[in-house]
N, C-alpha and C positions, 0 to 999 in steps of 0.2 A: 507387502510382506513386512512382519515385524524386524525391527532393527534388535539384535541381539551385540555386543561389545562383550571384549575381553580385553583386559586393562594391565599389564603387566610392568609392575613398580620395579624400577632399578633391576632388572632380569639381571645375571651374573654368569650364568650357563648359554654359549651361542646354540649349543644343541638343544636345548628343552624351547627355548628362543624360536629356531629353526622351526622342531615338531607343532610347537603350539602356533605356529607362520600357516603352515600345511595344514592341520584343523580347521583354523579360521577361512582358508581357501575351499577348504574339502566343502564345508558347513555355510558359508557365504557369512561369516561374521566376522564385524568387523574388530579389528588388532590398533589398540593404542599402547603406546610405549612412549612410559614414564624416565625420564633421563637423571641421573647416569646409569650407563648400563657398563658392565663387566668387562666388556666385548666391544671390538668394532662393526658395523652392520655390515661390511663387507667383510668378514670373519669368512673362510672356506667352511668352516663345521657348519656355520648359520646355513650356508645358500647349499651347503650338502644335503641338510636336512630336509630340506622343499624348494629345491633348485628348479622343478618343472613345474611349480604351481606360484610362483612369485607372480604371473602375470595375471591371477585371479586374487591377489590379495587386497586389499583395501587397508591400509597402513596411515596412523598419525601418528608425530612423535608430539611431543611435551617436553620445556626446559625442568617443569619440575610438577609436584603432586599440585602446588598453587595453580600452575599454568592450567594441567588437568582440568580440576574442575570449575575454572573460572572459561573456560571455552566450552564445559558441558556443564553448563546450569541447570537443565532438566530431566538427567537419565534419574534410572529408578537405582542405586546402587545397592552391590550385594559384593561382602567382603567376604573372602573367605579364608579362614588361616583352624589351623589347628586348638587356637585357645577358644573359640565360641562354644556357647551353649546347647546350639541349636544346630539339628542336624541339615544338610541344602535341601533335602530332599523331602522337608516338612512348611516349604515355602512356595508361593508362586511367583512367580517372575512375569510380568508386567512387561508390554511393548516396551522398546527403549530400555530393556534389562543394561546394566553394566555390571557384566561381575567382574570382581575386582583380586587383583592376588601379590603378594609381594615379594620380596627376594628371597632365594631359593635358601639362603643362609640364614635372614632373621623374620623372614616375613613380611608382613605391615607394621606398620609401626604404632605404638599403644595406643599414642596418642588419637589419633582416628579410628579404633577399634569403639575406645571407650566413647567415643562422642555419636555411635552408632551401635547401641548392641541388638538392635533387632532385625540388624539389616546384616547379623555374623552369622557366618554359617561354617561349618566343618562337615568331613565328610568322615565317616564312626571307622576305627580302626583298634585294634585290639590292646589291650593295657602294655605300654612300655615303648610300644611303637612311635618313633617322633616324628613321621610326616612321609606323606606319599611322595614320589617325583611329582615336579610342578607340572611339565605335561601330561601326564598321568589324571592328576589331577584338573587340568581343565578339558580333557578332553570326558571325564565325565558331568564335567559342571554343564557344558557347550549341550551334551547330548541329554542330559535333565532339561533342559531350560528348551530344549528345540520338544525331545517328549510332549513335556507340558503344550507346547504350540503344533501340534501333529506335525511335526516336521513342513514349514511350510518351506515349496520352492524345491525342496528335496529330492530328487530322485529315490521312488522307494521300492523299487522294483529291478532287481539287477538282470544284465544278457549275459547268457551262456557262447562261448567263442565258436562252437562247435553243432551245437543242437539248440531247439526251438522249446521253451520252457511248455508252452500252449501244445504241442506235441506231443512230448514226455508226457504232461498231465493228460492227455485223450487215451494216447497208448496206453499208459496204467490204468485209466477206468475201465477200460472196455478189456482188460484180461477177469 
């Protein structure tokens, strides 16, 4: 299965924190966290937000953005903030994808914008608008980037609690 990364710079919010925790659990991708963050990990909001899927997460922390990427020397990175040119959903994302996002208050930071602008992407929002919620937003980034790979490993077929889907679909044909 392709390895998919979401990379979350100095997070600030324990609840978007939490949500995008649960994503990466729901989705099987993996969650690195860039330090300092906002928040304590043991925050109540944090573990409220995906308190029953912490044991399917897959979590690295980072002392800082240097640490980051001197421990991931070969992912394919993908920034994504508000100020890019390019929209996410006009790129493909490559095994080993890391998308990348930063604090919920300034983002990423220029200086690493500028030194990558092919690899920025935004997701199109209408004039005046300044920015989705960060979970919000990765959890469409998570579900482009899984798209693009037919969801591998996914469960893509949901059960009904009550009735038999293959059932339901016999009975309707045959009226």
């Amino acid at each position: 299965m392709p390895n998919l990364n979401i990379v979350l710079v100095e997070p600030q919010i324990p609840q978007n924190t939490g949500n995008i925790a649960r994503t990466c659990a729901a989705t099987g991708a993996r969650l690195h966290i860039v330090r300092p963050m906002g928040f304590a990990i043991d925050d109540k909001k944090l573990k409220r937000a995906g308190l029953d899927y912490w044991h399917l997460l897959d979590i690295t922390y980072y002392d800082s953005l240097g640490d980051f990427f001197a421990r991931n020397p070969d992912g394919a990175f993908f920034y994504f903030t508000t100020k890019a040119a390019r929209r996410y959903s006009d790129l493909h994302y490559p095994e080993n994808a890391y998308i990348v996002f930063g604090r919920e208050d300034a983002g990423l930071p220029e200086e690493l914008l500028v030194q990558h602008p092919q690899s920025c992407v935004r997701l199109p929002m209408v004039e005046g608008a300044r920015s989705l919620n960060l979970s919000n937003t990765v959890a469409v980034a998570v579900y482009e980037v899984l798209r693009q790979w037919d969801f591998p490993a996914l469960q893509n077929k949901g059960r009904l609690t009550k009735y038999n889907w293959e059932e339901v679909e016999c009975t309707r044909s045959s009226l």
